[in-house]
Residue, then its C-alpha position, 0 to 999 in steps of 0.5 A: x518387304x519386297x517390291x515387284x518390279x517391271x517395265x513396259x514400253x508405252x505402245x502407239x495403241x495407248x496415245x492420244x492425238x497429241x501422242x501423250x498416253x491416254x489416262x485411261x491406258x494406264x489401267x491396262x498398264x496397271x492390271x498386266x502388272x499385276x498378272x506379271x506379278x502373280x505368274x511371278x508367284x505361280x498364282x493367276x487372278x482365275x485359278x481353281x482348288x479343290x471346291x472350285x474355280x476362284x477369281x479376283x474381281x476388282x471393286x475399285x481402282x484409281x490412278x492420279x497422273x504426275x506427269x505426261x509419257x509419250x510413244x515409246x517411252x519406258x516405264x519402271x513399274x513397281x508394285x506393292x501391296x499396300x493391304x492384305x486383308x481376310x477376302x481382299x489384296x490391296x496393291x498400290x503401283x507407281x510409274x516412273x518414266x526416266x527418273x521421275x513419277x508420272x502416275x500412283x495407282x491403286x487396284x483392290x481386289x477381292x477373292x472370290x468363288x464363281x460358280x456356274x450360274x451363281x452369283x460371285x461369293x468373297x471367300x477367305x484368300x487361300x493360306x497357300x496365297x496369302x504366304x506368298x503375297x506376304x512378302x510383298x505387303x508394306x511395312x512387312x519384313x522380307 
C-alpha cells in the first residue's frame, strides 16, 4: 500500500478568537488534500468521459480532534484509502502536527454522472480510476 503524503500551514483565516484552528477548518484541510491527491494522479473530483461530465459527491465526513494546532503550525498530512468500493472511495487522513496526532478524518465519496437538469446518478467508478486508487487502499500491496 502506498500512502499520499503532504503538508499544509494552518492559516490565520482558520483560527478561532483564542488563535486555535476551527474544528470546522479541518474539513477545508481534508477536502484540498484530496484534490492534491487526485491531481497527483492525473484524476480530479469533476472530470468527464465519453458519456459525460462525472463528479464525487460527498455522502459523509467526520473528523475526531486529538489535539489543539494554532497559526502557522505545520501540519503533516497523509491519506489512504480506507475502502474502494463498486461507485464510492473511502479516504481516512491523519494530521499530525510536530510528531504528534492532532486530528483522524474520514471522507466518502461516491462517483457519479451529472447531467444538465437531471438528478445525480452513482455510477460504477471508471477501470481507468480504479487502477490508479488501487495502489493507495489499505491493506493492499504496492
Amino acid at each position: 500500500m502506498s500512502a499520499f503524503r503532504t503538508t499544509r500551514r494552518v492559516e490565520f483565516r482558520d483560527t478561532d478568537m483564542a488563535g486555535i484552528m476551527h474544528f470546522s477548518a479541518f474539513f477545508t484541510v481534508l477536502e484540498s488534500v484530496e484534490h492534491e491527491f487526485l491531481r497527483s494522479l492525473g484524476l480530479s473530483v469533476v472530470t468527464s468521459d465519453t458519456k459525460g461530465q462525472l463528479g464525487w459527491p460527498r455522502v459523509s465526513a467526520s473528523c475526531d480532534f486529538k489535539g489543539a494546532v494554532k497559526f502557522e503550525d505545520q501540519l503533516d498530512i497523509e491519506l489512504v484509502i480506507a475502502r474502494l468500493g463498486e461507485k464510492s472511495v473511502t479516504y481516512q487522513f491523519t494530521v499530525d502536527h510536530a510528531g504528534r496526532r492532532v486530528a483522524e478524518g474520514k471522507i466518502v465519496a461516491v462517483c457519479c454522472r451529472m447531467s444538465h437538469g437531471q438528478p445525480l446518478q452513482g455510477i460504477a467508478i471508471p477501470k481507468v480510476m480504479v487502477e490508479k486508487l488501487r495502489p493507495f487502499v489499505a491493506g493492499s500491496a504496492s
